[in-house]
N, C-alpha and C positions, 0 to 999 in steps of 0.2 A: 926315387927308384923308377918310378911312373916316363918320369920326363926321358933321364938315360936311357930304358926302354926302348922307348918311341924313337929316340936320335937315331938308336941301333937299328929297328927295322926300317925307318925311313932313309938312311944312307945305303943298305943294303936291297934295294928295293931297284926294279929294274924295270922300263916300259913294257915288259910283259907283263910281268905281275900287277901293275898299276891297269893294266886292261881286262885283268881275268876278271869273269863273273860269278860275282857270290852266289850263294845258293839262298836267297834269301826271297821272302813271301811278300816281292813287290811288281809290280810292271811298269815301264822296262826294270827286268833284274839290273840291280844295280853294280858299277867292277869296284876292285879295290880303288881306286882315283877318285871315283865319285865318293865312296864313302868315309874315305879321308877329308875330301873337303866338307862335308856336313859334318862331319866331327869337327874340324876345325871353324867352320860357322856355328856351331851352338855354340861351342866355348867362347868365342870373341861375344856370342849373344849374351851370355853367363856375364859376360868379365866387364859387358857394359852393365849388366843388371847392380852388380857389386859397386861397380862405380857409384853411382845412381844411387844409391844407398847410403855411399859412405858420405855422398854431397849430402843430403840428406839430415845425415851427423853431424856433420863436420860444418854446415851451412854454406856459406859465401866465403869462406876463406881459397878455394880454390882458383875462383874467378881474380881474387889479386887485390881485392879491396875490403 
């Protein structure tokens, strides 16, 4: 539900609104642009953690030998 969500506001999203600025308790206030990509930098951050982990489990099976 999360993922279709997200398709739905990110197709619908327009170079304005990717410029507007949040009202949020940072400097430079940050626009919605910017904060989609740190959204999508921690998750890739997340996704290598899990990676990382599952090598971890799973050992040297991934490397192919």
């Amino acid at each position: 539900a999360v993922v279709a969500a997200s398709h739905r506001y990110l197709k619908s999203i327009d170079v304005k609104e990717l410029e507007r600025v949040l009202d949020e308790d940072y400097q430079p206030p940050p626009t919605v642009g910017v904060r989609i990509v740190s959204i999508m930098a921690d998750s890739l951050g997340h996704s290598g953690e899990a990676s990382y982990i599952r090598g971890l489990i799973k050992g040297g099976d991934w490397l192919g030998y």
